[in-house]
C-alpha positions in Angstrom: 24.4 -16.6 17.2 27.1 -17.9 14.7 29.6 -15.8 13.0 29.4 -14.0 10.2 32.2 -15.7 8.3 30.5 -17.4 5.0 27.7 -14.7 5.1 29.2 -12.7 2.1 27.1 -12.5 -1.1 26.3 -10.2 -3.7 22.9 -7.7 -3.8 22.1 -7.0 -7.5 19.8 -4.8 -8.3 18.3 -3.8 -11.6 15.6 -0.6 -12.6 14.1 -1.1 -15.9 10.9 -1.1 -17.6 8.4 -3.0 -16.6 7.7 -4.6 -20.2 10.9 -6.2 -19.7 10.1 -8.4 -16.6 8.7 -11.6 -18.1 12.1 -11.2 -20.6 14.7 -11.0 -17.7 13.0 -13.2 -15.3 13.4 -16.4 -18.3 17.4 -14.4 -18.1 17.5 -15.0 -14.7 16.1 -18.6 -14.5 18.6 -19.6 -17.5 21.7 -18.2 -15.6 20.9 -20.6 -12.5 19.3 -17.9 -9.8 17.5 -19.3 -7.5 15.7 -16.9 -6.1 14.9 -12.7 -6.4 12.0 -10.2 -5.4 10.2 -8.1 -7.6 8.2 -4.6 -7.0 7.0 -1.7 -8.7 9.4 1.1 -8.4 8.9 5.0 -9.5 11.6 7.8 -10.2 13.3 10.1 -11.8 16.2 9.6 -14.1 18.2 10.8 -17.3 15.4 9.2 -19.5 13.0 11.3 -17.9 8.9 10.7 -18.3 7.9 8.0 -21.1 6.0 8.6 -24.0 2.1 8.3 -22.9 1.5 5.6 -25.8 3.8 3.2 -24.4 2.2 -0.3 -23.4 3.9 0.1 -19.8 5.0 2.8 -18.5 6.1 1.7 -14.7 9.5 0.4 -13.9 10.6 -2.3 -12.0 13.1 -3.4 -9.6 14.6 -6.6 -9.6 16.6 -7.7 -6.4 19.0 -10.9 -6.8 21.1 -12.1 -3.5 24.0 -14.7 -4.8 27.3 -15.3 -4.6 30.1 -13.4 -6.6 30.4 -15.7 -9.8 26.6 -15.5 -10.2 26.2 -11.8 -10.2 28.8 -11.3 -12.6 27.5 -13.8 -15.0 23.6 -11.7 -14.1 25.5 -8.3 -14.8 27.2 -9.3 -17.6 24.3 -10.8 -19.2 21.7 -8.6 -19.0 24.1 -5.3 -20.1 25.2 -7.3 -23.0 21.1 -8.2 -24.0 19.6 -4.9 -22.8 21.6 -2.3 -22.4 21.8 -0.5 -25.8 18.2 -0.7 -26.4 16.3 -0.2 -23.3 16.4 2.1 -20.0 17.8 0.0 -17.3 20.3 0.8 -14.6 21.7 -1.9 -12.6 24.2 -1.7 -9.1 25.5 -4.5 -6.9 26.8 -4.2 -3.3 28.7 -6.3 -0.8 25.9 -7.8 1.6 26.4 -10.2 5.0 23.1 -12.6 5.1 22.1 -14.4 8.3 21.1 -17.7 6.4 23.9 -18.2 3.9 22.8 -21.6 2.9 19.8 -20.0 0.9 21.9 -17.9 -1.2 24.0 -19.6 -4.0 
């Protein structure tokens, strides 16, 4: 097995609605990422339910694995577009990943 030196990349991860995923995924492929997952994801936060006439009412959660530069340039990005206007809550953690090589 090879070391783990080189491994180091970012995880970035964003909650929003789910109206918003053809928007941030033309975001995504603009900035250069190369790759993320998408799934539905349901909880409970500060905005609290939705209003029933909404078109979509689900969230998503977006998951981008990249290197430093990238997910601050991803971060950056989407608070600057969507923050002020839409309910969206985004983290990013230190990951090791076993095939660095895929992850820009």
């Amino acid at each position: 097995m090879t070391g783990l030196a080189d491994s180091h990349r970012k995880l970035v991860t964003v909650i929003t609605e789910a109206n918003l995923e053809r928007d941030l995924i033309r975001e995504l492929d603009a900035l250069g990422v190369a790759g993320y997952t998408v799934t539905d994801a349901r909880g409970r936060g500060d905005k609290g339910l939705r209003a029933s006439h909404w078109g979509h009412s689900s969230n998503i959660r977006v998951e981008i694995v990249c290197d430093t530069p990238l997910a601050e340039r991803v971060l950056a990005r989407l608070r600057e577009k969507y923050y002020a206007h839409y309910a969206i809550v985004m983290w990013v953690v230190d990951v090791e990943v076993l095939r660095p090589d895929k992850f820009r």
